[in-house]
ROBA-128032 format. One record per residue: x negated, y negated, z of N, C-alpha, C, O in turn. Coordinates in steps of 0.02 Angstrom, whole numbers, padded with zeros to 5 digits, always signed. Layout:
BEGIN
XYZXYZXYZXYZ/...
end
This chain:
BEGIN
-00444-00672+00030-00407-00734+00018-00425-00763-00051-00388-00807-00073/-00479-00742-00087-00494-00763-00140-00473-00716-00205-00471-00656-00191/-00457-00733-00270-00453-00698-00318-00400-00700-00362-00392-00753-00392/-00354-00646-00375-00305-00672-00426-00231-00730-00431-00197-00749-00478/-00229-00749-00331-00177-00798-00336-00228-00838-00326-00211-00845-00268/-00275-00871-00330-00320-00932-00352-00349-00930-00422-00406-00953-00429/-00315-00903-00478-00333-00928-00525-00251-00931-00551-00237-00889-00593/-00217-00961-00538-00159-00982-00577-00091-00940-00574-00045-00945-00615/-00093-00908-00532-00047-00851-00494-00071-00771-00508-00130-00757-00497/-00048-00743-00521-00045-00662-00508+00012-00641-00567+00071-00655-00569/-00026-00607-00607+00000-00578-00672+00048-00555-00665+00036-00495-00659/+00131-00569-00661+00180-00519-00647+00177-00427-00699+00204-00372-00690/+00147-00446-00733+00121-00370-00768+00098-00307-00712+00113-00248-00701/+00057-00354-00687+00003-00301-00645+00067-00258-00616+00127-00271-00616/+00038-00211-00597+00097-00165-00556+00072-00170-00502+00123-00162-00468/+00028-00178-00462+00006-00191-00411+00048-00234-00371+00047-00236-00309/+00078-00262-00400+00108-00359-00374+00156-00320-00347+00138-00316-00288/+00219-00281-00354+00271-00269-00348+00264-00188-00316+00318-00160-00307/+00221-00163-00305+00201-00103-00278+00250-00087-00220+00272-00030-00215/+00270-00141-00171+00337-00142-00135+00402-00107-00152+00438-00076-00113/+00412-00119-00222+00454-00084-00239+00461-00002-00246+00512+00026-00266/+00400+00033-00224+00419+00096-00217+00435+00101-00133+00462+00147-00103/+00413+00045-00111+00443+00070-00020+00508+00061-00047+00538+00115-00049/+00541+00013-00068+00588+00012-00075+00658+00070-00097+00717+00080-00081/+00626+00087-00127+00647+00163-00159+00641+00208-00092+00693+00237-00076/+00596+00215-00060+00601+00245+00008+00656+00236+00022+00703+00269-00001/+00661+00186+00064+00728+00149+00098+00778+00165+00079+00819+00180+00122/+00795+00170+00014+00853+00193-00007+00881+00258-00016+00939+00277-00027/+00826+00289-00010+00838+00363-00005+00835+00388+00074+00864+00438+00094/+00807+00356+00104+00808+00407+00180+00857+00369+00210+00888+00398+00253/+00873+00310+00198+00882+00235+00240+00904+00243+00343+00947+00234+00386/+00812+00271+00323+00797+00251+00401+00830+00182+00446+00841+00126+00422/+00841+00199+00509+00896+00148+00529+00820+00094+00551+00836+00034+00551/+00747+00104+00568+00720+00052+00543+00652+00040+00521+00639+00092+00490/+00623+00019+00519+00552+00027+00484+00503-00033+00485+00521-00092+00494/+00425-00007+00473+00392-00066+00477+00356-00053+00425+00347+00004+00403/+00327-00118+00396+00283-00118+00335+00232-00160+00345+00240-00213+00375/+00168-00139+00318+00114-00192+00341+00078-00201+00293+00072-00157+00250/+00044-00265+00289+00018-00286+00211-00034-00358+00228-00019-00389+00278/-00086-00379+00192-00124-00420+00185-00108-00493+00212-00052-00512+00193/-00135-00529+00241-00096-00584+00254-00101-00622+00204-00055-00663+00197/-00163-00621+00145-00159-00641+00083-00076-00671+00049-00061-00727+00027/-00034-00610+00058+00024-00609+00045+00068-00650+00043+00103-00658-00006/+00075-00685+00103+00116-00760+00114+00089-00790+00061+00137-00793+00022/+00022-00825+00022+00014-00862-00030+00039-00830-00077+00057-00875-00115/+00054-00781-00101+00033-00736-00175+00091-00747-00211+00148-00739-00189/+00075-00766-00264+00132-00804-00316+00108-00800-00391+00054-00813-00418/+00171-00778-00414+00167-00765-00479+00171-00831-00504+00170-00879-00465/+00175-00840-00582+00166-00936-00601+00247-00944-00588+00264-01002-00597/+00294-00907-00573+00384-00930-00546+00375-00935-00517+00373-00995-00501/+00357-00885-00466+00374-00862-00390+00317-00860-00350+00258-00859-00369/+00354-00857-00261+00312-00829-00219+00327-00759-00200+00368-00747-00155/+00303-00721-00226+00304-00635-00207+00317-00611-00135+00335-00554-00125/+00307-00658-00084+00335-00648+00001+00400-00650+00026+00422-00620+00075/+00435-00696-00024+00503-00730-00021+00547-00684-00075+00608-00679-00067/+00516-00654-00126+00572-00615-00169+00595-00536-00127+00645-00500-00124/+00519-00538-00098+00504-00450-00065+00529-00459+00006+00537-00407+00038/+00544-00527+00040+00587-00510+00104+00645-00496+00088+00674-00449+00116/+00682-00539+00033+00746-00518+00012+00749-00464-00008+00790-00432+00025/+00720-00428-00058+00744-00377-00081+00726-00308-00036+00740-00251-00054/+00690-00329+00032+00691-00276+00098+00750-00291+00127+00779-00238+00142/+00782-00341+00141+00845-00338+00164+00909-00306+00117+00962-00277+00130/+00880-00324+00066+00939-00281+00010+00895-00216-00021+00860-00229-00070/+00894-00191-00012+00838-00129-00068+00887-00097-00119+00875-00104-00179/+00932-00070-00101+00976-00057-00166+01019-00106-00202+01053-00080-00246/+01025-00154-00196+01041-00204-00247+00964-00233-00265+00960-00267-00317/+00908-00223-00228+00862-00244-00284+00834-00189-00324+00804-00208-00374/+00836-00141-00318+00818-00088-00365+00869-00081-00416+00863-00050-00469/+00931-00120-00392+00986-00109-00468+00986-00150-00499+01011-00142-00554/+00955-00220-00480+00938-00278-00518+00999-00321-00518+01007-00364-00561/+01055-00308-00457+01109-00361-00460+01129-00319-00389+01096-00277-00357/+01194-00347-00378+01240-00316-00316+01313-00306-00331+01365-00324-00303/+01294-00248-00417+01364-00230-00434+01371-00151-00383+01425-00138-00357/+01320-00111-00377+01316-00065-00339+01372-00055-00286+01402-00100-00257/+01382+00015-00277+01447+00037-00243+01416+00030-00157+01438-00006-00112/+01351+00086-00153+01322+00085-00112+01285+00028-00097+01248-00007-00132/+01312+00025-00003+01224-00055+00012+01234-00002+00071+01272+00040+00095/+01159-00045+00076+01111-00059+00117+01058-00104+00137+01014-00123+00098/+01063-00121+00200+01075-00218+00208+01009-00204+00291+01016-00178+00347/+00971-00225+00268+00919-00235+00329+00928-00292+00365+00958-00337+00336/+00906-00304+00431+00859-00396+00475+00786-00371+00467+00766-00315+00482/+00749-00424+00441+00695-00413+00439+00675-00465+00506+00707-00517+00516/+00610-00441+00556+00609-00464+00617+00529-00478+00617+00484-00446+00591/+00527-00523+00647+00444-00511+00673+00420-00505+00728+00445-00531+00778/+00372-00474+00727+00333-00427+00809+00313-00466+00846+00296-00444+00902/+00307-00538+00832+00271-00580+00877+00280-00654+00907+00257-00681+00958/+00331-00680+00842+00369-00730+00863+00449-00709+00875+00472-00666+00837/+00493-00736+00928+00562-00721+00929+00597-00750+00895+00582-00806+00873/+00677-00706+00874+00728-00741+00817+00757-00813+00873+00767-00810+00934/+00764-00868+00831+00779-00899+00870+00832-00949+00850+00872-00977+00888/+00825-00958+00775+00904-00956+00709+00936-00913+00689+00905-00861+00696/+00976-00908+00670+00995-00865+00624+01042-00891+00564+01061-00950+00567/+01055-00864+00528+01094-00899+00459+01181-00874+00479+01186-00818+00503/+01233-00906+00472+01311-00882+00471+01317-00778+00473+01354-00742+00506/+01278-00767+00435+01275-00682+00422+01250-00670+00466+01259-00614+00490/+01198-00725+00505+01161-00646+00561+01086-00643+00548+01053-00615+00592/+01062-00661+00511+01005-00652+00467+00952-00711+00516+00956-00771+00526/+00911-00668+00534+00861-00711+00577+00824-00751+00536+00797-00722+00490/+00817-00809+00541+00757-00854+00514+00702-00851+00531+00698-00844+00592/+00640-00854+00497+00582-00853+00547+00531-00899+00472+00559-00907+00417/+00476-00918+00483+00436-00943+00457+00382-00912+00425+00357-00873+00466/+00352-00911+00370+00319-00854+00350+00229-00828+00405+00205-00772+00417/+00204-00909+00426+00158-00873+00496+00189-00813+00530+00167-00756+00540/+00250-00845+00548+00288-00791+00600+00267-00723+00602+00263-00693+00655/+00248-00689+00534+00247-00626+00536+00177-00601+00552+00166-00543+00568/+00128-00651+00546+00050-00636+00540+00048-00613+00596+00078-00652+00634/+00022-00554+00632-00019-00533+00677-00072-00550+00685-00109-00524+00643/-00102-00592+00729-00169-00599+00734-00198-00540+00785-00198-00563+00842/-00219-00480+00784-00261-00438+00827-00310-00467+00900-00309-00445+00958/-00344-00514+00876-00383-00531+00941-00341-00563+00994-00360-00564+01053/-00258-00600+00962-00226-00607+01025-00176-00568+01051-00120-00590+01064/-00192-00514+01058-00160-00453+01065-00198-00382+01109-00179-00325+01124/-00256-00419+01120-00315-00364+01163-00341-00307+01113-00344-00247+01129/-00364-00337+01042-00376-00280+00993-00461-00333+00988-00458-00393+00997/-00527-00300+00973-00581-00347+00983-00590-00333+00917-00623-00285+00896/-00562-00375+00883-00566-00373+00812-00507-00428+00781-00446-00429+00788/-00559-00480+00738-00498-00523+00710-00477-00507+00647-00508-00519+00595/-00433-00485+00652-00374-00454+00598-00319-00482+00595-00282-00487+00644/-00304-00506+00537-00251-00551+00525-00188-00485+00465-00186-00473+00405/-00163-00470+00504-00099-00429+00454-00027-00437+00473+00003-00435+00528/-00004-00447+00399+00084-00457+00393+00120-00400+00409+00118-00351+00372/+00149-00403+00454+00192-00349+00505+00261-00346+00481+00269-00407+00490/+00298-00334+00466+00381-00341+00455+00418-00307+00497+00371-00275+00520/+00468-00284+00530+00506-00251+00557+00581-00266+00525+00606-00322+00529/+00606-00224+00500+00686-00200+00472+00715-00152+00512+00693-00099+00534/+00785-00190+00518+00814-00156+00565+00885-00163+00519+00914-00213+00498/+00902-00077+00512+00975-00079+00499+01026-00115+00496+01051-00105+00551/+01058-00151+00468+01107-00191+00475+01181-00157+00489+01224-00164+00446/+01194-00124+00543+01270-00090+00563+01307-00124+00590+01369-00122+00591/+01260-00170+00625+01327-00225+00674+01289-00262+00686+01228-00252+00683/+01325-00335+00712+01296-00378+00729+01269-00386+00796+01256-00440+00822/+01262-00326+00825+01230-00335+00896+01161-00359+00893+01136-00402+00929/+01130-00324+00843+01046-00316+00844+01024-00400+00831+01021-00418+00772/+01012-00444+00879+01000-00505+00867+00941-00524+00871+00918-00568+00835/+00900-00485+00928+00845-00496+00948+00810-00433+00964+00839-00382+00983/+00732-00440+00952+00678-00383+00987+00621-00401+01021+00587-00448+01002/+00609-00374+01063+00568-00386+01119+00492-00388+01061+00480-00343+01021/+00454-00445+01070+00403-00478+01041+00349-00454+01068+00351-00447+01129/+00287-00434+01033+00225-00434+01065+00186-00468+01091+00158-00508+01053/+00163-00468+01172+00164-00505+01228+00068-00523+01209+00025-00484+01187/+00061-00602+01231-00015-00586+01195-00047-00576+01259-00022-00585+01315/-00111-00554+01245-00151-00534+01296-00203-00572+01301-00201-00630+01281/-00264-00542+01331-00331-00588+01324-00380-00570+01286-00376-00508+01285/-00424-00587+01254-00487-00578+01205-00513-00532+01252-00536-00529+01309/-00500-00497+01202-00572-00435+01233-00635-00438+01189-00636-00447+01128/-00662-00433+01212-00740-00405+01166-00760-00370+01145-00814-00395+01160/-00773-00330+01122-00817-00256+01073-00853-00246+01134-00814-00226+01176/-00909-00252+01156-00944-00240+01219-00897-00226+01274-00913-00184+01315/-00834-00261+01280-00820-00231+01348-00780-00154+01320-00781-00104+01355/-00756-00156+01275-00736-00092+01243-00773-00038+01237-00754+00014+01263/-00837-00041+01201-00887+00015+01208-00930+00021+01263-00969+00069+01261/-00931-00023+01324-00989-00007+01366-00964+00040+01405-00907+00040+01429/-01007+00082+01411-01003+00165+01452-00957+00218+01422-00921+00255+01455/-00963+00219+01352-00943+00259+01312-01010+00306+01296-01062+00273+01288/-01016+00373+01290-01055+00413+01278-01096+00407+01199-01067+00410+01144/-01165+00400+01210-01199+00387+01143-01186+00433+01083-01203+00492+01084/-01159+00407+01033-01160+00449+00955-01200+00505+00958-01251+00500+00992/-01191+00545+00935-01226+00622+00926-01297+00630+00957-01345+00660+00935/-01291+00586+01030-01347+00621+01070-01402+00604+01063-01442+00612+01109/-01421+00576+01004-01503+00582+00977-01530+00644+00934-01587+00650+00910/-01462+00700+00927-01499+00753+00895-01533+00759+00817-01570+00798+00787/-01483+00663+00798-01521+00674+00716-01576+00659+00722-01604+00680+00671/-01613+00634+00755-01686+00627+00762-01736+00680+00734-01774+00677+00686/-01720+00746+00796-01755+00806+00784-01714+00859+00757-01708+00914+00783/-01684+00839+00697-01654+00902+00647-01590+00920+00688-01581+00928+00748/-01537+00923+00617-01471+00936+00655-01444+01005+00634-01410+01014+00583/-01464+01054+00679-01447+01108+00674-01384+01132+00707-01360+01111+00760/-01364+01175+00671-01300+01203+00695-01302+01216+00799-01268+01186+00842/-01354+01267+00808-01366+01275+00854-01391+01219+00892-01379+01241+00948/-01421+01157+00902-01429+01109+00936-01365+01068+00957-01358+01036+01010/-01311+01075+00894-01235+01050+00893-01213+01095+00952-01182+01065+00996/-01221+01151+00962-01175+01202+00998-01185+01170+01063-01142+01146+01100/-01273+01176+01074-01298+01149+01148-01290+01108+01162-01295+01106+01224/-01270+01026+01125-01245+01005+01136-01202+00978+01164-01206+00937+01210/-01135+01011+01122-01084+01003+01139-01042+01050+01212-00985+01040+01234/-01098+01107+01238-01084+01147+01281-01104+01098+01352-01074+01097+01406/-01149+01069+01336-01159+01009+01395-01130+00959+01400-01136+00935+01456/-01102+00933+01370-01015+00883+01384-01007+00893+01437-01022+00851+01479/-00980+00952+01453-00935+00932+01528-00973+00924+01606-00954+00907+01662/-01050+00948+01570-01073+00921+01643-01094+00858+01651-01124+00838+01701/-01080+00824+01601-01092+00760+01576-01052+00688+01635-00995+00668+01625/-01084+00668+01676-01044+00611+01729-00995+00577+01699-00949+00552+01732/-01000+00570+01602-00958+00514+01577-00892+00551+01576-00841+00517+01572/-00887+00626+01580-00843+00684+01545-00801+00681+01607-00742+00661+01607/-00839+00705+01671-00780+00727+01724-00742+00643+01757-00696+00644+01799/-00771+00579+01730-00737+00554+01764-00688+00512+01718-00685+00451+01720/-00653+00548+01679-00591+00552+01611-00561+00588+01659-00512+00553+01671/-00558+00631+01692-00497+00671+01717-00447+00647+01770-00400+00683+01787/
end
């Protein structure tokens, strides 16, 4: 969260800033009917000294070949909904075009049964062929799990064999005793 959009925006030079634009180029070449992209939640702030870099790059995911041509004189389109995984569309604009808020897109992981707080910007694009596609089924939250309840009674890291020298052959014996292992047969 700290660094080049806290000192006065983000160098539109850098190539880094706009790095989107080679998904974009994707898109236009396969133009998968839909796709997801995932990125820093940093992102929602990140602003050049014009712009906010979240708001130019949703648009130009909904348009990718008029933003790679730098207008919408282009013969060919291709016209995305960009959706999010976790809140539902619940406006939309005259076109169709879901509204959502820029939180909207943040995934938070720990409310989701992942024991890890991870905050990442999720997008979902969905083809624009018709106006059916209005809505998508949202990710349902779950309960905090813990790291402990995740790893308890998981089989210990390599046994203890780095202790006393890790030989090829200690790996073999090892690993040949797995399956008589109580943690092994009761996976099946």
């Amino acid at each position: 969260m700290a660094g080049r959009s806290r000192n006065g925006g983000i160098d539109p030079e850098d190539d880094k800033v706009f790095l989107y634009k080679e998904y974009l180029r994707i898109l236009a070449v396969h133009e998968p009917p839909v796709f997801v992209m995932e990125n820093v939640k940093g992102l929602l702030s990140a602003r050049t000294k014009e712009s906010r870099i979240f708001h130019q790059m949703l648009r130009d995911l909904e348009n990718p070949i008029s933003a790679l041509a730098g207008d919408t004189s282009t013969d060919r389109t291709l016209e995305y909904r960009i959706f999010s995984l976790v809140e539902p569309a619940v406006e939309f604009e005259a076109n169709g075009r879901p509204l959502f808020a820029d939180p909207d897109f943040v995934i938070k992981c720990e409310n989701h049964g992942i024991p890890q707080a991870r905050h990442r910007v999720i997008l979902l694009g969905i083809k624009n062929q018709s106006d059916k596609v209005t809505a998508i089924r949202v990710l349902k939250k779950r309960r905090k799990i813990s790291t402990n309840t995740i790893i308890t009674g998981l089989p210990r890291l390599r046994s203890g064999l780095s202790k006393k020298g890790d030989t090829e052959e200690r790996w073999l014996a090892a690993l040949r005793e797995i399956p008589k292992r109580r943690w092994f047969s009761s996976m099946a």
